[in-house]
C-alpha positions as CSV (number, residue, x, y, z in Angstrom):
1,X,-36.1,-59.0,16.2
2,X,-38.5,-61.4,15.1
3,X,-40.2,-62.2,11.8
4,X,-43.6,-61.0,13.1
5,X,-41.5,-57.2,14.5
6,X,-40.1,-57.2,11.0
7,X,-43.3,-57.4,9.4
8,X,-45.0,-54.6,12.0
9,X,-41.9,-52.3,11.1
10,X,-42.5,-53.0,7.4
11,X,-46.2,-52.8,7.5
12,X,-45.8,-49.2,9.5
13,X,-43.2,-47.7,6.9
14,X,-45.6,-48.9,4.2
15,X,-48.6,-47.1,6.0
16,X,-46.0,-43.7,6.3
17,X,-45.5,-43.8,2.1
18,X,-48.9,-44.4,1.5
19,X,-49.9,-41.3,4.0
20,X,-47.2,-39.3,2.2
21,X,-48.1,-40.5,-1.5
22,X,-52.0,-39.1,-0.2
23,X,-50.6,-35.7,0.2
24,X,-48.5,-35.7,-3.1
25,X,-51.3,-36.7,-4.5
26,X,-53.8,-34.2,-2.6
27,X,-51.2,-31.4,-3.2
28,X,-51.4,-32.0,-6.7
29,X,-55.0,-32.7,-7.3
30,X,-55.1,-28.6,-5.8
31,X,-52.5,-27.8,-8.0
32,X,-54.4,-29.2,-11.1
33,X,-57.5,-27.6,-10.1
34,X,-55.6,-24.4,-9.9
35,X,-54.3,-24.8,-12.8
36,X,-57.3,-25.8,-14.8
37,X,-59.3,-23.1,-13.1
38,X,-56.3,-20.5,-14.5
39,X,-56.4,-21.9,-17.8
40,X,-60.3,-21.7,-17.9
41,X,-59.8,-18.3,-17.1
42,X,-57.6,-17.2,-19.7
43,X,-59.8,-19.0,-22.3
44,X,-63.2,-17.4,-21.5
45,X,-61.6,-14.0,-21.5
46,X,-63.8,-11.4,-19.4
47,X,-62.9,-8.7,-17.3
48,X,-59.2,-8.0,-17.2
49,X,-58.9,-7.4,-12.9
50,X,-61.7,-11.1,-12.7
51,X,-58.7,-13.1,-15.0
52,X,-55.8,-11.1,-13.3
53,X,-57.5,-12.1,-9.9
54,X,-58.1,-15.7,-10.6
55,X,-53.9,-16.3,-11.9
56,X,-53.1,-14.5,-8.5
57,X,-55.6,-17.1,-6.8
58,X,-54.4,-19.9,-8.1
59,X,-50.9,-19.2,-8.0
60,X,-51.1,-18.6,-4.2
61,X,-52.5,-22.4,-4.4
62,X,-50.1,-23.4,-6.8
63,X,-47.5,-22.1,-4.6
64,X,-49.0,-23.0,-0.7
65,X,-47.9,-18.8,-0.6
66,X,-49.8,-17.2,2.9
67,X,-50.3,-14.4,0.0
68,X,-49.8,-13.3,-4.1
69,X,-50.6,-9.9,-5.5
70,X,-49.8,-8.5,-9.4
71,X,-48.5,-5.2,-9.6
72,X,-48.2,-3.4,-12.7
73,X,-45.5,-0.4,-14.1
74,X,-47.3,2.8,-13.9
75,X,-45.2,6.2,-15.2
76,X,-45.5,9.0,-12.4
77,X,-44.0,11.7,-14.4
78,X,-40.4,11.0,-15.0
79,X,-40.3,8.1,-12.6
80,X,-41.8,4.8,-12.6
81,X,-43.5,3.2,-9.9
82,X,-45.5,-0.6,-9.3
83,X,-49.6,0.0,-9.0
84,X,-51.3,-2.7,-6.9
85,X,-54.0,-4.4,-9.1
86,X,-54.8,-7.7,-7.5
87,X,-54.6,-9.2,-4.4
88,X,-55.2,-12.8,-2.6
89,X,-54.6,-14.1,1.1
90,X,-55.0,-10.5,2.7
91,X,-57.1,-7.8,2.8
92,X,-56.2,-3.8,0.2
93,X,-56.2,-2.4,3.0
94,X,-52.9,-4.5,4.3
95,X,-51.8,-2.1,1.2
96,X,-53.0,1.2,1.9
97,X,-51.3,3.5,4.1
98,X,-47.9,2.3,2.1
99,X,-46.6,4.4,-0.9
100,X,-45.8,3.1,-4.0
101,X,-43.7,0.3,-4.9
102,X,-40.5,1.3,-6.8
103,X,-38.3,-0.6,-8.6
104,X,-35.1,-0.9,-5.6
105,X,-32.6,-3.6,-6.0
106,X,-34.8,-6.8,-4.7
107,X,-37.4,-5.8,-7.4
108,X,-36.0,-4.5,-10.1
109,X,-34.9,-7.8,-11.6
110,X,-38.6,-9.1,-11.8
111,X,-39.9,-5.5,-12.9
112,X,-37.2,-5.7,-15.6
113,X,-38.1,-9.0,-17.0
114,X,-34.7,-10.4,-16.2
115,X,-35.9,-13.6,-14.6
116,X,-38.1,-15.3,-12.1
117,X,-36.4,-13.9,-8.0
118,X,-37.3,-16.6,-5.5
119,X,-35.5,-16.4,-2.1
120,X,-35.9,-19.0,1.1
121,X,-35.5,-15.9,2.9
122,X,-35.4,-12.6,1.4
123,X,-34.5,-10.9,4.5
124,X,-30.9,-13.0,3.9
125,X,-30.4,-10.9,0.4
126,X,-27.8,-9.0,-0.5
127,X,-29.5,-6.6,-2.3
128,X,-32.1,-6.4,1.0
129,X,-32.7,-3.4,2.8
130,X,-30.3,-0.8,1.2
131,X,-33.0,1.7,-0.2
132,X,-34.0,4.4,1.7
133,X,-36.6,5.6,3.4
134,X,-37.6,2.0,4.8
135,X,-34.3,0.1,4.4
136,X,-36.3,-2.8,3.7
137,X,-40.1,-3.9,4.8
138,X,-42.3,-0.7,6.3
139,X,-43.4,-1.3,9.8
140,X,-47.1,-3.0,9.8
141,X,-46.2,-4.8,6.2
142,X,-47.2,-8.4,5.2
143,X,-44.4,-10.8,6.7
144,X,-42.4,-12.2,4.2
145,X,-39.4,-14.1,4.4
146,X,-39.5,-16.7,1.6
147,X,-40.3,-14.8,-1.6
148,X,-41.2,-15.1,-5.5
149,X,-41.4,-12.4,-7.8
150,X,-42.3,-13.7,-11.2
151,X,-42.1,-11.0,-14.4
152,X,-45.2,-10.8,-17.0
153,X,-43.6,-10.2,-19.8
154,X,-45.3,-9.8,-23.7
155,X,-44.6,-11.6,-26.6
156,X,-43.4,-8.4,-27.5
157,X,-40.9,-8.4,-24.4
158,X,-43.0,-5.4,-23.1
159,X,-42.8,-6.4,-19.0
160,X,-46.5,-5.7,-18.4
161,X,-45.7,-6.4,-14.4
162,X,-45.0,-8.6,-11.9
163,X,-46.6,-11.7,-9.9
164,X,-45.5,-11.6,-6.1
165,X,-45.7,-14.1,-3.8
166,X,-44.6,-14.6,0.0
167,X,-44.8,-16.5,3.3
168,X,-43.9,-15.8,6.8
169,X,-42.0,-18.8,7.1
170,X,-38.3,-19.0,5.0
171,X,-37.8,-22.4,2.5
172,X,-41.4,-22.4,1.4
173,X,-41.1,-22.3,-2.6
174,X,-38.9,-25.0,-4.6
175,X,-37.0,-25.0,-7.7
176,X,-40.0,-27.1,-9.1
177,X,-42.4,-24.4,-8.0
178,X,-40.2,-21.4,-9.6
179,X,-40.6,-23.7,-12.8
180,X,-44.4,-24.4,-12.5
181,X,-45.5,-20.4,-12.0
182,X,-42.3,-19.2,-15.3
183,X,-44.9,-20.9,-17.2
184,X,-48.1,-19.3,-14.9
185,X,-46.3,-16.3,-15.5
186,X,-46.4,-16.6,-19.3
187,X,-50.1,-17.1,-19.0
188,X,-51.0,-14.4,-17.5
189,X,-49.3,-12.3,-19.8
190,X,-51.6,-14.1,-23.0
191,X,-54.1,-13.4,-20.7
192,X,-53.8,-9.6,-20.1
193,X,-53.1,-9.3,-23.7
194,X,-55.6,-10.9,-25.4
195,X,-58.2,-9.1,-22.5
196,X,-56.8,-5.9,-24.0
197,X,-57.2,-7.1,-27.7
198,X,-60.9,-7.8,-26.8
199,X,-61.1,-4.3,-25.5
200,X,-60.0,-2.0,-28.1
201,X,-61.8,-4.5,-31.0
202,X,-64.9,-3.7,-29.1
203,X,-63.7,0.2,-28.6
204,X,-63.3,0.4,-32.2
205,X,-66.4,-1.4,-33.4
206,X,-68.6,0.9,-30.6
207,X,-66.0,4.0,-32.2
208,X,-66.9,2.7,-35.9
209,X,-71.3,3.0,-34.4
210,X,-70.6,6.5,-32.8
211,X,-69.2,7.8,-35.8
212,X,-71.8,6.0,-38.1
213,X,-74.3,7.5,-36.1
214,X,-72.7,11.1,-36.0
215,X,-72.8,10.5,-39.7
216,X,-76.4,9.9,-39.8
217,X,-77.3,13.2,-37.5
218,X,-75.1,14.7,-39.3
219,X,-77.3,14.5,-42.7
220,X,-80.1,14.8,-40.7
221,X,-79.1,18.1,-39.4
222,X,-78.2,19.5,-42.9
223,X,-80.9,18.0,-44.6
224,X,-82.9,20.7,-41.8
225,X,-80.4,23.3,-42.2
226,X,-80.3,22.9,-45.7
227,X,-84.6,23.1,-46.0
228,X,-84.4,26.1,-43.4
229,X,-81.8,27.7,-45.2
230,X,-83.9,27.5,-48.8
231,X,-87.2,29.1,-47.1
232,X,-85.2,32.1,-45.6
233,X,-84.3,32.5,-49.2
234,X,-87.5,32.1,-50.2
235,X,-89.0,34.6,-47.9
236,X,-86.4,37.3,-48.4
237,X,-86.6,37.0,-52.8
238,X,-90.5,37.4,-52.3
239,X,-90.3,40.0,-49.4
240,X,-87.7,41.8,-51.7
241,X,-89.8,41.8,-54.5
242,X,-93.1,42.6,-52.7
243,X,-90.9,46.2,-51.7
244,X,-89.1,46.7,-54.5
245,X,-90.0,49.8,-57.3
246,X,-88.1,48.4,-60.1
247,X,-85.6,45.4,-61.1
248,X,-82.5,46.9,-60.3
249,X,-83.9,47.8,-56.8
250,X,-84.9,44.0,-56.3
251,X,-81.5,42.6,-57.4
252,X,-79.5,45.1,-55.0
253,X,-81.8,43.9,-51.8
254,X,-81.9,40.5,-52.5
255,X,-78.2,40.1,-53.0
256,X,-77.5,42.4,-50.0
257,X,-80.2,39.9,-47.8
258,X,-78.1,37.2,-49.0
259,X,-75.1,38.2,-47.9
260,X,-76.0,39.3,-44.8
261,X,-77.3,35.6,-44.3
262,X,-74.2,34.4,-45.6
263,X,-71.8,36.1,-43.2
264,X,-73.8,34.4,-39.9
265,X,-74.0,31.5,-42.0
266,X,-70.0,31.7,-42.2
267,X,-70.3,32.2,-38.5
268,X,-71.8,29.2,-37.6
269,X,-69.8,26.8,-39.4
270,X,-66.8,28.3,-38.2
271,X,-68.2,26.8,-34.6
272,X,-69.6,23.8,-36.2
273,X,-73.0,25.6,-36.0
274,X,-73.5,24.7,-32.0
275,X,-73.5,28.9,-31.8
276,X,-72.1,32.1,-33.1
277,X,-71.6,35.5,-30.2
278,X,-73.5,38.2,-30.2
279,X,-70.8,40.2,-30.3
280,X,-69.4,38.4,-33.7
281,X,-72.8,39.0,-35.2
282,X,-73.0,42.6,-34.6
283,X,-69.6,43.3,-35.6
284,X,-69.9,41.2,-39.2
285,X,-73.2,43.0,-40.2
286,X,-71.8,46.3,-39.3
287,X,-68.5,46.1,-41.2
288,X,-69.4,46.8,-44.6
289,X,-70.9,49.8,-43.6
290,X,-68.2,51.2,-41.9
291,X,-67.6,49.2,-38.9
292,X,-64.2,48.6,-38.0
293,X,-62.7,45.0,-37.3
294,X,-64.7,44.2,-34.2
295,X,-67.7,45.8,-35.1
296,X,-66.6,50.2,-33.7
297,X,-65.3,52.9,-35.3
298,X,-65.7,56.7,-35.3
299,X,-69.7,55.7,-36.8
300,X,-70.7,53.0,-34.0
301,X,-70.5,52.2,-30.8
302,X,-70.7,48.8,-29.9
303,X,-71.6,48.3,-26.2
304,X,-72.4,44.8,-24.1
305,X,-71.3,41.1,-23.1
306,X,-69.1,40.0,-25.5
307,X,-69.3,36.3,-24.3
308,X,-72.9,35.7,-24.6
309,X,-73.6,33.6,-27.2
310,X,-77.0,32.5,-29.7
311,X,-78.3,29.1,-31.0
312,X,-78.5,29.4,-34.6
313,X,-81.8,30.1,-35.1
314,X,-81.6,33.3,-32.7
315,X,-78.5,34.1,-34.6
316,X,-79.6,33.9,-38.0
317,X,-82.9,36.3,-37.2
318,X,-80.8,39.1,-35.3
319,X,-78.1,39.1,-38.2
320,X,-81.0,39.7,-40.4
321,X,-82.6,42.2,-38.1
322,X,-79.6,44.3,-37.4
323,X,-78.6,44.0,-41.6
324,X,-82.2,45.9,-42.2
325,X,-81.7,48.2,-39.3
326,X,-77.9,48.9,-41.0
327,X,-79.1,49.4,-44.7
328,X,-82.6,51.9,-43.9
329,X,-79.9,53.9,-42.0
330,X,-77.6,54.1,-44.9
331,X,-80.6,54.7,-46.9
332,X,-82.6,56.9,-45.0
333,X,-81.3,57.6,-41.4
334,X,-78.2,58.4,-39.4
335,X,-75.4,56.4,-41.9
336,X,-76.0,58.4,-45.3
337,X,-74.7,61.5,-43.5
338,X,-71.0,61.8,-42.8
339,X,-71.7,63.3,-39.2
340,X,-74.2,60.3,-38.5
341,X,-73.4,57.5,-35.9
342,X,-75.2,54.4,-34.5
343,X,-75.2,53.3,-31.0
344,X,-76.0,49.4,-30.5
345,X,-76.3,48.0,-27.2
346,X,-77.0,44.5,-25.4
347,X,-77.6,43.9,-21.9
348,X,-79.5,40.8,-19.6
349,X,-82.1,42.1,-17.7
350,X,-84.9,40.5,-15.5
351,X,-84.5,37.7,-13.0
352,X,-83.9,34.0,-13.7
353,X,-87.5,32.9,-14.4
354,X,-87.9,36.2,-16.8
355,X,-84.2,36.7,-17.8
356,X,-84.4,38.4,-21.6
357,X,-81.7,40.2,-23.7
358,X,-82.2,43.8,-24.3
359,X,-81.2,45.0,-27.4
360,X,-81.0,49.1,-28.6
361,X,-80.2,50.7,-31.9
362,X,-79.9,54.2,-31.4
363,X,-79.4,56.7,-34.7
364,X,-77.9,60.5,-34.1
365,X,-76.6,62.8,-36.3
366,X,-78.3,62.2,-39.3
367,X,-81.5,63.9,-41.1
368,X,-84.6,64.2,-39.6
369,X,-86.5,61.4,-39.4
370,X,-90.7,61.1,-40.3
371,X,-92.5,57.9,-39.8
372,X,-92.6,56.0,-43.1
373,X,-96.0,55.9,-45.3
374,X,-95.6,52.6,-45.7
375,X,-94.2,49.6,-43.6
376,X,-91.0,48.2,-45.4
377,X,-89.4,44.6,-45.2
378,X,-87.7,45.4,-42.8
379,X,-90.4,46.7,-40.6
380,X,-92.0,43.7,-41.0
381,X,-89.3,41.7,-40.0
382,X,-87.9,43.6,-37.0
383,X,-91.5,43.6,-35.8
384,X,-93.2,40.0,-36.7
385,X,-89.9,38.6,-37.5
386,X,-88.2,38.5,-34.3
387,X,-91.9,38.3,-32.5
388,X,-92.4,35.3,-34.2
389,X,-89.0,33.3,-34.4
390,X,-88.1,34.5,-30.9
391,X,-90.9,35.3,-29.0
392,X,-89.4,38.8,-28.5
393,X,-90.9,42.5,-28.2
394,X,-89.8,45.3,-30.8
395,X,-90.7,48.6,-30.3
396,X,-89.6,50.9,-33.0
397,X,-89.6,54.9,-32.5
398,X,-88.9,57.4,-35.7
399,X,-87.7,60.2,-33.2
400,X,-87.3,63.1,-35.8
401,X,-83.4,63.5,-34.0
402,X,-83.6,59.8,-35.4
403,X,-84.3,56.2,-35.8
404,X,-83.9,53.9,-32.4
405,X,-85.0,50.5,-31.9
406,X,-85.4,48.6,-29.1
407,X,-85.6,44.6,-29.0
408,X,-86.7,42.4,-25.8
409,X,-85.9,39.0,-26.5
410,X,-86.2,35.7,-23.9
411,X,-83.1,34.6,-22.9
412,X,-84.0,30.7,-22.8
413,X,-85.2,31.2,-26.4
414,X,-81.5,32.7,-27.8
415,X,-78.5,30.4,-25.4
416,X,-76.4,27.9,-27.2
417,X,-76.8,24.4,-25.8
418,X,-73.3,24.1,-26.1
C-alpha cells in the first residue's frame, strides 16, 4: 500500500468519526432539549396532565422509545389497578378496548417502587406471559419488545405511578438511558407533587372566600330575619293590645302569639331556615291544645301531603293563622267543649299555571256559633294577613253547627327553594 492509499484510508476513517461524533452530538443536543423542555416544565407548574404530558414527551425523546405513557394506581374496590393518564407516540384509542392494567409479575416491580425494569426484550422474561386471561400482550396491543418501566415515587415513598416506555425492536434502551430517565423519573414525581400542592393552596384559599362569603350572607340574612322577626312582634303587641279588654287579657295573647311564633321559628332553624313542612306546622300549633305528637288525636284530624313543604315566610304566616284559628276555638268554638273536634285539611289543586294549596278548618261538636260583633285579630289576620303576605283567598263561614275556614293560597308563592 502506498503512502497516498494510507492517507485515503486514514482520511475516510476520520470522515466515519466525525459522521459518528455528528450524531452523538445531534442525539444529545435532542436529549438536552428534552431535558430542558422537562425541566421548564416542572418549574412553571400548570396543569398536572400539560406537565405529566410533556415528561412522557420528552422521555420518549430522551429514550429514541416508538412510544411512553404514565399510568397511575387507582383503588377499584379491594383491588388495585394502573389508570392511563398520558400518552405519546400513539393514538388513546391504541388504549381503549383493553381493560385495566394490573399489577402481574412484569409490572409489579415498577408499580411497587422497587426499581427501574428495563428489558432488551421483554418477551424473553421470565416473569412474561404467566397471568391469565392474556398470558402476556392482548391481540391488537402496541408492539413491544425492548421495555422500561420507571416508578414515580414521592419523597414520602408514596409510588404515585409509573413511566412506560417501549419499542418494537429488542436492545433499544442502555444502561446509560435506565440512568438518565431514574433521575426523569424523580422529576416527575416533584412535578406531580408540587402540581398538587398548588392545587389544594388554591382549593383552600377559594374554600377560605366561599366560607367568608357564606359568612357575610349569613349576617345579611339574619340582620333580615332578625328586622322581620322584630316587626311581627311589633304588629302582634299592638294588634294584641288594640283587642284586648284589660291587662291581664293583653299579656295572655301576646305571650301565646309569641310562642306560637316561636315554635315555627324553632322549626326553621332546625332546617337551617331553607323551609319547615306543612305537616310539621300544623302539628306544632295544634299540640298544646290537645294534639297528639304529629299533630291527631281523638280532637283533630289532620288530613293532606305530608311532604309538601313552605319558604319561611309562607310558614311563619300559616303558623300564625292556624294559632288564631286554634285559640278562638278554645275560646269560643268547637275546642272549649269536651265533645268538640277540628278537622284541618290540605290538598293542591288547579293546573300548573294556577296550582294553589287549599287549606280547610272545619269545627263540629261544639256550641253554636253566631257571627262575631266585632272583627278580632285574628279575623284580621286570617283575612288581610294571609291576602297580603301570600296573595291568598280566605273565606271564613260562622255555620251555627260551627266555625270553618277555608284558605286558597298560590302555590309558587309558599315552595321552599330548596
Amino acid at each position: 500500500m502506498t503512502v497516498s492509499d494510507t492517507s485515503t484510508v486514514d482520511l475516510k476513517m476520520l470522515e466515519a468519526r466525525l459522521a459518528d461524533a455528528r450524531a452523538a452530538l445531534a442525539e444529545e443536543t435532542v436529549r438536552a432539549d428534552a431535558l430542558n423542555r422537562i425541566a421548564a416544565a416542572i418549574g412553571a407548574g400548570g396543569a398536572l396532565e400539560q406537565v405529566v404530558q410533556t415528561v412522557v414527551d420528552g422521555g420518549v425523546e430522551l429514550t429514541g422509545a416508538a412510544f411512553g405513557a404514565f399510568f397511575y394506581t387507582d383503588q377499584i374496590g379491594e383491588d388495585e389497578a394502573l389508570s392511563l393518564y398520558t400518552l405519546s407516540g400513539a393514538p388513546r384509542s391504541a388504549f381503549d378496548h383493553f381493560p385495566m392494567v394490573r399489577k402481574t409479575a412484569i409490572f409489579a416491580p415498577t408499580f411497587n417502587g422497587e426499581g427501574i425494569l428495563r428489558s432488551d426484550d421483554i418477551t424473553q422474561d421470565p416473569r412474561y406471559g404467566h397471568s391469565a386471561p392474556y398470558h402476556g400482550m392482548p391481540h391488537g396491543h402496541l408492539p413491544v419488545r425492548s421495555y422500561l418501566g420507571v416508578p414515580v415515587v414521592s419523597r414520602s415513598g408514596k409510588v404515585l405511578g409509573a413511566l412506560l416506555f417501549g419499542h418494537p425492536e429488542p436492545g433499544r434502551f442502555s444502561e446509560r438511558l435506565e440512568h438518565l430517565m431514574a433521575g426523569v423519573g424523580a422529576q416527575a414525581a416533584v412535578a406531580i407533587e408540587n402540581v398538587r400542592l398548588h392545587q389544594a393552596a388554591r382549593q383552600e384559599v377559594e374554600e377560605r372566600r366561599l366560607a367568608a362569603e357564606r359568612q357575610r350572607m349569613l349576617l345579611n340574612e339574619l340582620n333580615h330575619r332578625v328586622k322581620n322577626t322584630l316587626a311581627s312582634v311589633q304588629s302582634i303587641a299592638r294588634q294584641s293590645l288594640i283587642n284586648a279588654d284589660n291587662v291581664e287579657g293583653f299579656r295572655d295573647a301576646f305571650e301565646a302569639r309569641l310562642m306560637a311564633l316561636s315554635q315555627t321559628h324553632n322549626l326553621l332553624t332546625a332546617e337551617n331556615w331553607q323551609g319547615a313542612s306543612l305537616h310539621d306546622i300544623f302539628a306544632a300549633e295544634l299540640r298544646p291544645h290537645g294534639g297528639g305528637r304529629q299533630g291527631g288525636g281523638p280532637r283533630f284530624t289532620l288530613e293532606g301531603d305530608r311532604n309538601l313543604r313552605l319558604n319561611p315566610k309562607a310558614a311563619v304566616a300559616l303558623g300564625m293563622a292556624i294559632h288564631e284559628l286554634a285559640t278562638n276555638a278554645l275560646k269560643y268554638g268547637a275546642l272549649s267543649t269536651p265533645s268538640g273536634h277540628v278537622a284541618l285539611s290540605s290538598r293542591l289543586e288547579g293546573q300548573e299555571a294556577d296550582r294553589h294549596l287549599v287549606i280547610e278548618w272545619v269545627e263540629s261538636g261544639g256550641p253554636s256559633v253566631s257571627k262575631p260583633v266585632r272583627r278580632g285579630f285574628g279575623s284580621r289576620l286570617l283575612e288581610r294577613g294571609l291576602a297580603g303576605e301570600l296573595a291568598g283567598r280566605v273565606q271564613l263561614d260562622y255555620d251555627p253547627s260551627g266555625v270553618s275556614c277555608r284558605m286558597e293560597l298560590p302555590l309558587q308563592d309558599l315552595e321552599s327553594s330548596e
